[in-house]
PDB file of N, CA, C and O in Angstrom, chain B, residues numbered from 101:
ATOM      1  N   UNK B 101      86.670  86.543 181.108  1.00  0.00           N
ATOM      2  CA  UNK B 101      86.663  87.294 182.345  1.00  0.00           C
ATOM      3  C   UNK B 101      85.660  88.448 182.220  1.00  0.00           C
ATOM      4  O   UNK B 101      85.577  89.346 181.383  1.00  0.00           O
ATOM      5  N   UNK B 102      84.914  88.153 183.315  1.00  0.00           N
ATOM      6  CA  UNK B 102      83.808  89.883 183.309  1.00  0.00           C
ATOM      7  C   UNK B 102      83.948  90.523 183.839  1.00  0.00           C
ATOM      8  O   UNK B 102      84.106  90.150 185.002  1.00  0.00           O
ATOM      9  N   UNK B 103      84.032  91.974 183.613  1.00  0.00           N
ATOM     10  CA  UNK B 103      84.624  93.080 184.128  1.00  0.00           C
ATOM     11  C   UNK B 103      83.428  93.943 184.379  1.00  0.00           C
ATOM     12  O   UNK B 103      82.566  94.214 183.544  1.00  0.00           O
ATOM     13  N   UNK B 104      83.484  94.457 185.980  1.00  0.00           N
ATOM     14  CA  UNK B 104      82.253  95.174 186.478  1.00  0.00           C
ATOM     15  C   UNK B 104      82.759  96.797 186.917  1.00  0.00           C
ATOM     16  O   UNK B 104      83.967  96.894 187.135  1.00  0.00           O
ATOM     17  N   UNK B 105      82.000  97.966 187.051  1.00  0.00           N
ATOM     18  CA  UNK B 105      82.129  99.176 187.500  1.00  0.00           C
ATOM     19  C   UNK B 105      81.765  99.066 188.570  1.00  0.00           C
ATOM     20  O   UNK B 105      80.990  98.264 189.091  1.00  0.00           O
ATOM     21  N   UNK B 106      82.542 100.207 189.097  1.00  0.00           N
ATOM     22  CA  UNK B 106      82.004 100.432 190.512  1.00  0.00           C
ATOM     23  C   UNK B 106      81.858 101.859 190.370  1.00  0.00           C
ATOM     24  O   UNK B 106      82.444 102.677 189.661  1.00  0.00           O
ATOM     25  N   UNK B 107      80.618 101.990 191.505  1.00  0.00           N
ATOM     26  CA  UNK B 107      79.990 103.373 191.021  1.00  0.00           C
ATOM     27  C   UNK B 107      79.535 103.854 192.322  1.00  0.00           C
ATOM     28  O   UNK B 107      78.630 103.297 192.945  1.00  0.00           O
ATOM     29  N   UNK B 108      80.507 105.460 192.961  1.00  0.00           N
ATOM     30  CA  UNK B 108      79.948 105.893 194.008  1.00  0.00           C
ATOM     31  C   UNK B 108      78.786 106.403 193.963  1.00  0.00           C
ATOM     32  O   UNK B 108      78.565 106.847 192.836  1.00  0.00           O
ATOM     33  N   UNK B 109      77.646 106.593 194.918  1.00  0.00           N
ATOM     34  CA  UNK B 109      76.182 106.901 194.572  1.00  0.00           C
ATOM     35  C   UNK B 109      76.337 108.267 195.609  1.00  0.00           C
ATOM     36  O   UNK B 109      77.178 108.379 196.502  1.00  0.00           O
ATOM     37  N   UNK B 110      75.319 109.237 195.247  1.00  0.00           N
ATOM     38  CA  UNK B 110      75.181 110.346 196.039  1.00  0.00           C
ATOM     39  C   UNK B 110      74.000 110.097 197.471  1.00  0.00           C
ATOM     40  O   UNK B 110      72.894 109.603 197.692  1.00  0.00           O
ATOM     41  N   UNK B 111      75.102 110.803 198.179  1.00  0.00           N
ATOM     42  CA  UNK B 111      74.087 111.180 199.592  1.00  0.00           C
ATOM     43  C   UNK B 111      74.684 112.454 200.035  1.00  0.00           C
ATOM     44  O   UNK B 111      75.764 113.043 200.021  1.00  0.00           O
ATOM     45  N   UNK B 112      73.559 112.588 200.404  1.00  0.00           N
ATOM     46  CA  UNK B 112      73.837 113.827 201.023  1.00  0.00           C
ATOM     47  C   UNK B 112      73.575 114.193 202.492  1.00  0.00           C
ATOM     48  O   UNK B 112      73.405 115.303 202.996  1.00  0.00           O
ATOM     49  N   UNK B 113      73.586 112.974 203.047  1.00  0.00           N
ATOM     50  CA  UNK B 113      74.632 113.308 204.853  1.00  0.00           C
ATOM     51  C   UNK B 113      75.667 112.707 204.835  1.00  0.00           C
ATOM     52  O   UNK B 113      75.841 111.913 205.759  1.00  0.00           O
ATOM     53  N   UNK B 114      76.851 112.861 203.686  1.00  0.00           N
ATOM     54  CA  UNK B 114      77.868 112.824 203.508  1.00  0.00           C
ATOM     55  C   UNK B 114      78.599 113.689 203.048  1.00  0.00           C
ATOM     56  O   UNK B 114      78.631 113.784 201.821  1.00  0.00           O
ATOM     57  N   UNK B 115      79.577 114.773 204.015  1.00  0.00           N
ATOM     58  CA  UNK B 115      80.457 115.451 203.467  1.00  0.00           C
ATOM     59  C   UNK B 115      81.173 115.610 202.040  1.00  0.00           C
ATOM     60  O   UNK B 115      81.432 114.556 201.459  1.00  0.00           O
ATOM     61  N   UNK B 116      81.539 116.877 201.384  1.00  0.00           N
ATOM     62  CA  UNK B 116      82.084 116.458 200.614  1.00  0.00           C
ATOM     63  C   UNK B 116      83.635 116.255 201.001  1.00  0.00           C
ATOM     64  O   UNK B 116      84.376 115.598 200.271  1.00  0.00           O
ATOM     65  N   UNK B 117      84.031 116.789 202.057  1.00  0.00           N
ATOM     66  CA  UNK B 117      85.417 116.837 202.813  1.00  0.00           C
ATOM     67  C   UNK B 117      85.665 115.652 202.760  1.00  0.00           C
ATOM     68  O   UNK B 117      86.669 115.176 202.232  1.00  0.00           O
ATOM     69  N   UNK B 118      84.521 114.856 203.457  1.00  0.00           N
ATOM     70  CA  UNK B 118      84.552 113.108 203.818  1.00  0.00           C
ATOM     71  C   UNK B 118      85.207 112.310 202.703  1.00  0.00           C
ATOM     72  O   UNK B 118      86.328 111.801 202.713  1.00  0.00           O
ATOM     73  N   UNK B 119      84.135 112.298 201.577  1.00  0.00           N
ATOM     74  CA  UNK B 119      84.363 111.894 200.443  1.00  0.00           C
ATOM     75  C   UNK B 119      85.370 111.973 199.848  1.00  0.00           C
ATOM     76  O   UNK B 119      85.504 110.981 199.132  1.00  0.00           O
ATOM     77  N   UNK B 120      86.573 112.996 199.727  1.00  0.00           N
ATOM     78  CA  UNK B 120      87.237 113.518 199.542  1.00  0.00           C
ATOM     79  C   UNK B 120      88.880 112.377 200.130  1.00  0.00           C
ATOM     80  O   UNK B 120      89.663 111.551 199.662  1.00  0.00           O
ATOM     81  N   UNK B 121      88.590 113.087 201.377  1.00  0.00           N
ATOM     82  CA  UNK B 121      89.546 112.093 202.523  1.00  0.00           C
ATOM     83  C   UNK B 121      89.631 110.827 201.835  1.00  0.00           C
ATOM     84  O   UNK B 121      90.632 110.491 201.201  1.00  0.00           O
ATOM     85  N   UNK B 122      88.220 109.868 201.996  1.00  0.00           N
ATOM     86  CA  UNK B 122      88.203 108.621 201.230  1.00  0.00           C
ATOM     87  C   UNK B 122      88.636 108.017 200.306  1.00  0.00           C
ATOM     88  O   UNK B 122      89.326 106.997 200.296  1.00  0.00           O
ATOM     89  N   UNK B 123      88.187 108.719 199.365  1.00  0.00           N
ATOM     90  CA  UNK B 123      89.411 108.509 198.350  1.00  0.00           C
ATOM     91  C   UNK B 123      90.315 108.762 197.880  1.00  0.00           C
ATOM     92  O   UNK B 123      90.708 108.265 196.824  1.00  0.00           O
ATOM     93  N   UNK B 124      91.017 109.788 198.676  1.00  0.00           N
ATOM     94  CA  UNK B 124      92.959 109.463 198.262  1.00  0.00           C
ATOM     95  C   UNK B 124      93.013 108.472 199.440  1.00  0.00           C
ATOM     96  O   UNK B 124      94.101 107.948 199.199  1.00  0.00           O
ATOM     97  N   UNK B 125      92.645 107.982 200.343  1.00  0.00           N
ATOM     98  CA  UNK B 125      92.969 107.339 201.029  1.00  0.00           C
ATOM     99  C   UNK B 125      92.778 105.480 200.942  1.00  0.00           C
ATOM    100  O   UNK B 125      93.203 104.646 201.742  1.00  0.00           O
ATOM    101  N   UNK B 126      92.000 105.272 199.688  1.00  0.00           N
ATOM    102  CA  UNK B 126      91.500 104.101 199.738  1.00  0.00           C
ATOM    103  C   UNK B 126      92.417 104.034 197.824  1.00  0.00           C
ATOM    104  O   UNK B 126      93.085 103.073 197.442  1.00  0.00           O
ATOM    105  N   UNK B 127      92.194 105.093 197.132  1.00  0.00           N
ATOM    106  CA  UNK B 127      92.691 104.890 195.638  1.00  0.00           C
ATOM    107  C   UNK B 127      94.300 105.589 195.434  1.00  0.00           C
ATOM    108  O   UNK B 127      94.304 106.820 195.434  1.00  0.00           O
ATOM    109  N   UNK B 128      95.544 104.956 195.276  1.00  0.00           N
ATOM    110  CA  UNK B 128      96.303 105.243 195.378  1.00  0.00           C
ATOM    111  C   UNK B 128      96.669 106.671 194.189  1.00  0.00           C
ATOM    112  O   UNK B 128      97.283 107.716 194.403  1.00  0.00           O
ATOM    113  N   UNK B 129      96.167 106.288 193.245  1.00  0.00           N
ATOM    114  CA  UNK B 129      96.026 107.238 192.294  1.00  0.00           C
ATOM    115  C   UNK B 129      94.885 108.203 192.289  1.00  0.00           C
ATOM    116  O   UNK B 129      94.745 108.888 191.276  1.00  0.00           O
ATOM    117  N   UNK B 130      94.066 108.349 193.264  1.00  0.00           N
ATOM    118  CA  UNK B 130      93.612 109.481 193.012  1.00  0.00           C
ATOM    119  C   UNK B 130      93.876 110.608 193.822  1.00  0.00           C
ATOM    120  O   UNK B 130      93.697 110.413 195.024  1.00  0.00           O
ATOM    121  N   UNK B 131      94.329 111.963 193.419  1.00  0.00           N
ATOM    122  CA  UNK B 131      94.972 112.649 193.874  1.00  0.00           C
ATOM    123  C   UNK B 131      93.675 114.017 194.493  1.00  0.00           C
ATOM    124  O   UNK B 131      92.574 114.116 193.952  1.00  0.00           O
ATOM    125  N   UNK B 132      94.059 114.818 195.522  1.00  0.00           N
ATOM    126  CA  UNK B 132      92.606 115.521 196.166  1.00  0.00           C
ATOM    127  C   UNK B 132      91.459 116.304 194.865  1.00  0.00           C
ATOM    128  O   UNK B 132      90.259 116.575 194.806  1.00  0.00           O
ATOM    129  N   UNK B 133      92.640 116.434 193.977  1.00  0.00           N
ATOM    130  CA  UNK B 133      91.792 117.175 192.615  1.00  0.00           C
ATOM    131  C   UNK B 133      90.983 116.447 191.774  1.00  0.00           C
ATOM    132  O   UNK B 133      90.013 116.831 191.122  1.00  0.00           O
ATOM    133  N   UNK B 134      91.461 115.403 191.853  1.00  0.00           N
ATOM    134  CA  UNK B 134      90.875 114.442 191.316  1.00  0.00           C
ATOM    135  C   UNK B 134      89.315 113.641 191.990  1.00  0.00           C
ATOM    136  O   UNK B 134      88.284 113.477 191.338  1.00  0.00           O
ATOM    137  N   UNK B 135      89.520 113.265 193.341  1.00  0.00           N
ATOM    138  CA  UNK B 135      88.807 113.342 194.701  1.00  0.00           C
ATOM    139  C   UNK B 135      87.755 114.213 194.452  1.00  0.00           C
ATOM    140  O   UNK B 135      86.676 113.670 194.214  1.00  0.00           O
ATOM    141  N   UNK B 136      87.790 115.289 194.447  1.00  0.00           N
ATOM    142  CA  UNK B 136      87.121 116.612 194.112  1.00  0.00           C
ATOM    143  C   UNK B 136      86.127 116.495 193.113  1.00  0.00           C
ATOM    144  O   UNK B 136      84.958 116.622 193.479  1.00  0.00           O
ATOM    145  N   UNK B 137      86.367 116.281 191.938  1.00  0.00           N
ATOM    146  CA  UNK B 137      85.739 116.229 190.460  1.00  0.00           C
ATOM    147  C   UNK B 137      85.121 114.894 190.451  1.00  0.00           C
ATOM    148  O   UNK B 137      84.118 114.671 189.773  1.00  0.00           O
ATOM    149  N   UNK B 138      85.755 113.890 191.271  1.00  0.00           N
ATOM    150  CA  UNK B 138      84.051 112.958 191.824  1.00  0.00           C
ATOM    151  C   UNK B 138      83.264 113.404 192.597  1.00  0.00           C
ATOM    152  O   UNK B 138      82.174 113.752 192.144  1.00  0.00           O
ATOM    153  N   UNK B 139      83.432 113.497 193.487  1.00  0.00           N
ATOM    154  CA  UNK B 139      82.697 113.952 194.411  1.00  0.00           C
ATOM    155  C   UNK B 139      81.985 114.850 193.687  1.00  0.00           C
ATOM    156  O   UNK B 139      80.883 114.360 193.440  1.00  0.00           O
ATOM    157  N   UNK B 140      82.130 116.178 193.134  1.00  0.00           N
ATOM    158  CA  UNK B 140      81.283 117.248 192.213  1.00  0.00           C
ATOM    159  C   UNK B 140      79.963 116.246 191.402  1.00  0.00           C
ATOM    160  O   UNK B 140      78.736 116.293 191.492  1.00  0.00           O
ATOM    161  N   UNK B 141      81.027 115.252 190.500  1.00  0.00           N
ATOM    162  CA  UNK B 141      80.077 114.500 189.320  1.00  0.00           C
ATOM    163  C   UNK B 141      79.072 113.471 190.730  1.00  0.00           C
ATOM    164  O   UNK B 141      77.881 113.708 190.529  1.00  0.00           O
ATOM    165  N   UNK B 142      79.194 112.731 191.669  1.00  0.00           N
ATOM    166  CA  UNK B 142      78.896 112.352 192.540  1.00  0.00           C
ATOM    167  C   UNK B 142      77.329 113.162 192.713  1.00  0.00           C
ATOM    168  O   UNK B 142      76.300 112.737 192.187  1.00  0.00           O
ATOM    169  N   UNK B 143      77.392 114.118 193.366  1.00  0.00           N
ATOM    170  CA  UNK B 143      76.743 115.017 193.658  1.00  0.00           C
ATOM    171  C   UNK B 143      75.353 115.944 192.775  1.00  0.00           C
ATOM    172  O   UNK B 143      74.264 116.297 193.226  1.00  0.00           O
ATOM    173  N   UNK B 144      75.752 116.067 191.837  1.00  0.00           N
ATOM    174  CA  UNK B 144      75.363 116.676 190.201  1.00  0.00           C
ATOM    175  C   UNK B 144      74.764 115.863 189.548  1.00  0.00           C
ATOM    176  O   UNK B 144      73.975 116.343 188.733  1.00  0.00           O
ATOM    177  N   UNK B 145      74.896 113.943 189.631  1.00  0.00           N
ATOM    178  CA  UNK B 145      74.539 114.106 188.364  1.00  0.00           C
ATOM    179  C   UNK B 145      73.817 112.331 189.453  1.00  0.00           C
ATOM    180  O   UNK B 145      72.962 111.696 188.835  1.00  0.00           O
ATOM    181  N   UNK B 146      74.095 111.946 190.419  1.00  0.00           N
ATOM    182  CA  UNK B 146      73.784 110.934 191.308  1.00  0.00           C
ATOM    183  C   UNK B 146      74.479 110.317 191.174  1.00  0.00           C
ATOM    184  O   UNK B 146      74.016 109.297 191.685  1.00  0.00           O
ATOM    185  N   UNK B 147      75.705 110.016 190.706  1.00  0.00           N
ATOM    186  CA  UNK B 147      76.574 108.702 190.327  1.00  0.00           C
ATOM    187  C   UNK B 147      77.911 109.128 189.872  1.00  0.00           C
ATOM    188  O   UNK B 147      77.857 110.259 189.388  1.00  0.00           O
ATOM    189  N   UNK B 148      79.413 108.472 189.856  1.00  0.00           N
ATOM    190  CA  UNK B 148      80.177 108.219 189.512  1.00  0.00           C
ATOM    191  C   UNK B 148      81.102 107.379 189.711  1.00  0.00           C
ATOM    192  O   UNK B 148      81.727 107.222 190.760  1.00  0.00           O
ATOM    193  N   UNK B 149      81.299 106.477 188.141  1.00  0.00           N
ATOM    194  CA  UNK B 149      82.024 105.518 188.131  1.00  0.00           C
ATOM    195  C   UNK B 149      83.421 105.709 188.926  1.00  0.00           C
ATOM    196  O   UNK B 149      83.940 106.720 188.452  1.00  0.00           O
ATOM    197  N   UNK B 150      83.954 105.357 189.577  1.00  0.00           N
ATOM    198  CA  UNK B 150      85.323 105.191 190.236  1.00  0.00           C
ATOM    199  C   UNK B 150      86.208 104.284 189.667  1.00  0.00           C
ATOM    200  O   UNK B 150      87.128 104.767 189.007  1.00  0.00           O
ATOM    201  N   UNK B 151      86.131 103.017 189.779  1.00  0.00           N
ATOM    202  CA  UNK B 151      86.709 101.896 188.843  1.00  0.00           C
ATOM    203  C   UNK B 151      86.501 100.798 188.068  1.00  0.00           C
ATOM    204  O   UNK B 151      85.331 100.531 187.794  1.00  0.00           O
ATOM    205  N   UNK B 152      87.176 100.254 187.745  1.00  0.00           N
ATOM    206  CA  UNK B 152      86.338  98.853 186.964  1.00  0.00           C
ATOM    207  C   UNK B 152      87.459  97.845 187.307  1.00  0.00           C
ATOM    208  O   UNK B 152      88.628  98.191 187.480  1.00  0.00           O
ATOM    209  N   UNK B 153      86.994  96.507 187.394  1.00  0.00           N
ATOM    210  CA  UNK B 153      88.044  95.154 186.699  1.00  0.00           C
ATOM    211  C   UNK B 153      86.905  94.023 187.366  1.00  0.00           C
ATOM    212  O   UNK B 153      85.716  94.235 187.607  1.00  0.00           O
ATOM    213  N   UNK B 154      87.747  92.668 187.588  1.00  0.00           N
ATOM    214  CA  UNK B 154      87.067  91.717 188.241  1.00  0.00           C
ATOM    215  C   UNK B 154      86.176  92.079 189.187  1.00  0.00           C
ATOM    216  O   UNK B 154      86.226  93.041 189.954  1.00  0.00           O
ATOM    217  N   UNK B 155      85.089  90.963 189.039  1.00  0.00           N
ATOM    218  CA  UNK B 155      83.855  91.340 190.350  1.00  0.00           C
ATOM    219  C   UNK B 155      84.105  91.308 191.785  1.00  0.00           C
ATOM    220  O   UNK B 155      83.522  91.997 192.622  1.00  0.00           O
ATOM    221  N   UNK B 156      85.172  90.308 192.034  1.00  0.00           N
ATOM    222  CA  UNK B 156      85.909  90.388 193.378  1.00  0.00           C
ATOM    223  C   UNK B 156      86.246  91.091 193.889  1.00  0.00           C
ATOM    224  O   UNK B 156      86.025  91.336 195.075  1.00  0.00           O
ATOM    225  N   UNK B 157      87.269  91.964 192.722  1.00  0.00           N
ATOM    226  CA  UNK B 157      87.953  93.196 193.544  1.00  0.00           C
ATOM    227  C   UNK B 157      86.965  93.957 193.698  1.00  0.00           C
ATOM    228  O   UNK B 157      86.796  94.306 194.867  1.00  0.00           O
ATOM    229  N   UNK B 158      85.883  94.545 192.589  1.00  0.00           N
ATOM    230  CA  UNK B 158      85.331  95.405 192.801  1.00  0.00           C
ATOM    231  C   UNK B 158      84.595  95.302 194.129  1.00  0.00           C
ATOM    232  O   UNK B 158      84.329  96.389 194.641  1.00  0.00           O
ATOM    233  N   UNK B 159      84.203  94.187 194.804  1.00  0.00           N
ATOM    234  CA  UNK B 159      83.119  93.976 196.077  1.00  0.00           C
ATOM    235  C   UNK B 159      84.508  93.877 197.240  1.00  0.00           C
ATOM    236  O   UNK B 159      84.094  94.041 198.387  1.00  0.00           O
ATOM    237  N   UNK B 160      85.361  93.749 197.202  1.00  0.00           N
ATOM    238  CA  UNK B 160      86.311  93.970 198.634  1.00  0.00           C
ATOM    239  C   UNK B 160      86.150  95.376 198.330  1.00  0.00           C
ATOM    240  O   UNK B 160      85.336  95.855 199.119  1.00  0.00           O
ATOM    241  N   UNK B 161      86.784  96.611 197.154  1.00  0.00           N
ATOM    242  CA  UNK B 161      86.921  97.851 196.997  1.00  0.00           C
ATOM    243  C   UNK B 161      85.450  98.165 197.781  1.00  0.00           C
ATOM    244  O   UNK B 161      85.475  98.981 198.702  1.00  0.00           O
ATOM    245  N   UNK B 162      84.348  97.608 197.467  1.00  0.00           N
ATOM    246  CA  UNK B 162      82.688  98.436 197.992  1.00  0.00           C
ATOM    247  C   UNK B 162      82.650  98.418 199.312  1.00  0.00           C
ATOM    248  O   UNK B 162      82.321  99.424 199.941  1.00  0.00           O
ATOM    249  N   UNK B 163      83.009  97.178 199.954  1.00  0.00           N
ATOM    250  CA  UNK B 163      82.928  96.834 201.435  1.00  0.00           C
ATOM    251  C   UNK B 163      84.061  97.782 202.166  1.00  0.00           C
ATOM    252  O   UNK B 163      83.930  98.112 203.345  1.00  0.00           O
ATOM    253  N   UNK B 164      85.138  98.173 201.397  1.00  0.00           N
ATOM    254  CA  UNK B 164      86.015  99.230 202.020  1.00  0.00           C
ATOM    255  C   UNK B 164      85.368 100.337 201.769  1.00  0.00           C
ATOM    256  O   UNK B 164      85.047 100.729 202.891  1.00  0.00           O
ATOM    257  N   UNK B 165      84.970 101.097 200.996  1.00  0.00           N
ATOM    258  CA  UNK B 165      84.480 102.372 200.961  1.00  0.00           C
ATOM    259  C   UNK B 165      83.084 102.154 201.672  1.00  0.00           C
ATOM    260  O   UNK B 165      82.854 103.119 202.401  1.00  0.00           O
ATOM    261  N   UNK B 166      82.145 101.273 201.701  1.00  0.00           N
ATOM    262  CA  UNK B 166      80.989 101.057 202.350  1.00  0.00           C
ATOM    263  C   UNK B 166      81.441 101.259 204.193  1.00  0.00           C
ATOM    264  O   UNK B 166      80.581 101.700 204.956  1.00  0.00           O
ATOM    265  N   UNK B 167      82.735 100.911 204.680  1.00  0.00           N
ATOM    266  CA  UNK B 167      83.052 100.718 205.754  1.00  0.00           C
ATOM    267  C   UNK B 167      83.296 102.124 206.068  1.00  0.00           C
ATOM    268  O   UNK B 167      83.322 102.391 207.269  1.00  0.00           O
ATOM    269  N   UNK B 168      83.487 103.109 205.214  1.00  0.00           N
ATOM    270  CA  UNK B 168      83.476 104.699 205.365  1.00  0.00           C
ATOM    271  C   UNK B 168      82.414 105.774 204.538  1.00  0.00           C
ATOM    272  O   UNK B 168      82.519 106.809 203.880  1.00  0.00           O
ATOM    273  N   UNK B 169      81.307 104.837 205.011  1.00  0.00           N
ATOM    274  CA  UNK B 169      80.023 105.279 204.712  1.00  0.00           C
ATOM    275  C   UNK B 169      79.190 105.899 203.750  1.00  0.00           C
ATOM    276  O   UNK B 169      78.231 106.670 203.744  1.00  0.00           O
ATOM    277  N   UNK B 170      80.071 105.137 202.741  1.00  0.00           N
ATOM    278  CA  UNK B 170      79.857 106.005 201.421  1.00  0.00           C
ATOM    279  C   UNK B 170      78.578 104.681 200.550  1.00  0.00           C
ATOM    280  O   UNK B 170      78.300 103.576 201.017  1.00  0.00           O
ATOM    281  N   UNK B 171      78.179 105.119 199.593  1.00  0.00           N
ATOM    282  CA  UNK B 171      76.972 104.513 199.108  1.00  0.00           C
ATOM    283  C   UNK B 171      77.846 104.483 197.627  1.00  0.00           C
ATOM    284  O   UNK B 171      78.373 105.450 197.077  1.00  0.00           O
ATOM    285  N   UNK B 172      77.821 102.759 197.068  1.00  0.00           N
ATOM    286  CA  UNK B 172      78.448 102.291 196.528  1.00  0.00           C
ATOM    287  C   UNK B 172      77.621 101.129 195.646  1.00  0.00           C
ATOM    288  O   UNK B 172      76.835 100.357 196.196  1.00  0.00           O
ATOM    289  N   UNK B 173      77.878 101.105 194.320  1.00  0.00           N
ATOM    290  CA  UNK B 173      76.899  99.945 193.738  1.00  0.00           C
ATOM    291  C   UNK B 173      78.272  99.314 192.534  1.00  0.00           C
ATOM    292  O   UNK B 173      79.121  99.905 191.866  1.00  0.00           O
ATOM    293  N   UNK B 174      77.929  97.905 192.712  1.00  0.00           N
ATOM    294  CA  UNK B 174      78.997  97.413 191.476  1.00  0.00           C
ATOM    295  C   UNK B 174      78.083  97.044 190.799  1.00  0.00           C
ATOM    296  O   UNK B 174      77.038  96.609 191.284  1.00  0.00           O
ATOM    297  N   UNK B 175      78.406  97.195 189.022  1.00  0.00           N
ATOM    298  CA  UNK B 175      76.941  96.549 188.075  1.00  0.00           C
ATOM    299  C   UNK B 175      78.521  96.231 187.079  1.00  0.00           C
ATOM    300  O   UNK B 175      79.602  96.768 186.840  1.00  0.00           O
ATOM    301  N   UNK B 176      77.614  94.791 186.700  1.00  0.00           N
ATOM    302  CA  UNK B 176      78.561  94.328 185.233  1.00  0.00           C
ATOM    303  C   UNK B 176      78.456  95.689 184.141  1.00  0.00           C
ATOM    304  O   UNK B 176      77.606  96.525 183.835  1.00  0.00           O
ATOM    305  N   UNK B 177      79.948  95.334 183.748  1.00  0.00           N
ATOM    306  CA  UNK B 177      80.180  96.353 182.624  1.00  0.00           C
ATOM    307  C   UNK B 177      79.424  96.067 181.252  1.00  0.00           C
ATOM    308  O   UNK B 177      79.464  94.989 180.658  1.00  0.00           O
ATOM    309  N   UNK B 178      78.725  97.211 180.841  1.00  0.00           N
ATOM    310  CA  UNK B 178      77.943  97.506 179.622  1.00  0.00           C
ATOM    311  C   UNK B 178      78.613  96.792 177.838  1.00  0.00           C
ATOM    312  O   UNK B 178      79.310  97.448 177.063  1.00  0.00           O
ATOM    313  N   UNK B 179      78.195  95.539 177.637  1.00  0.00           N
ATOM    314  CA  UNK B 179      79.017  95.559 176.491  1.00  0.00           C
ATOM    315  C   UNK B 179      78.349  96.282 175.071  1.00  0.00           C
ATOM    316  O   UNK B 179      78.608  95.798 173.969  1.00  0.00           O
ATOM    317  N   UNK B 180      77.658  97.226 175.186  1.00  0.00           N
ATOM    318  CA  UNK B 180      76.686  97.414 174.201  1.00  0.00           C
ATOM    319  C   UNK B 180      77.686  98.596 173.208  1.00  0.00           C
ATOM    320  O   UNK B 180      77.092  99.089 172.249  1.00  0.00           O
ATOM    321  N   UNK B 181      78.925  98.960 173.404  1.00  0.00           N
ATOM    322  CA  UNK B 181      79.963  99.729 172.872  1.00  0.00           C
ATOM    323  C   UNK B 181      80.900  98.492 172.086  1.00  0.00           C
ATOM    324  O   UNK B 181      81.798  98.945 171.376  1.00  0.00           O
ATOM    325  N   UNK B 182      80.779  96.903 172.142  1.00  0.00           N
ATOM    326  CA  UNK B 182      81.700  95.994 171.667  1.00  0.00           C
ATOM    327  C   UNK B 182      81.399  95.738 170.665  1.00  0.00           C
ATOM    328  O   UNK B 182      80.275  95.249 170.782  1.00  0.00           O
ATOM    329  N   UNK B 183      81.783  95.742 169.287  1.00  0.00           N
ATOM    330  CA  UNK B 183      81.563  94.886 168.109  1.00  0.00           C
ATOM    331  C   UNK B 183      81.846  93.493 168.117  1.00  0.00           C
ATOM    332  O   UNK B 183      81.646  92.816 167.109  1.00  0.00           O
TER     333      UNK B 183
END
């Protein structure tokens, strides 16, 4: 099984309020503080990972956050950390 990231991308004619909303609203576990400290790393650094597992889920998860205008990329997970 291959396991891919999903990775919110920065824009910036996107609120960070927005962003925010989005994901407690789409990630059951992420809580507004949490929300927050992506959005920051989001912002700061152009990218942050949000989640990982199957490629499926990850592309229904993109097409939902893509549907609230957020800029979203899934890339297979890095095995270059596996022995």
């Amino acid at each position: 099984m291959r396991h891919y990231d999903l990775f919110l991308k920065n824009s910036d004619d996107i609120s960070f309020e927005h962003v925010i909303a989005v994901l407690t609203t789409v990630f059951e576990r992420v809580n507004s503080l949490r929300a927050e400290q992506i959005a920051l790393l989001t912002h700061t650094t152009g990218e942050c990972q949000v989640t990982s597992g199957k490629e499926q889920n990850m592309k229904v998860i993109q097409t939902l956050l893509e549907g609230y205008n957020l800029k979203t990329e899934v890339r297979k997970k890095s095995d270059r950390f596996k022995k």
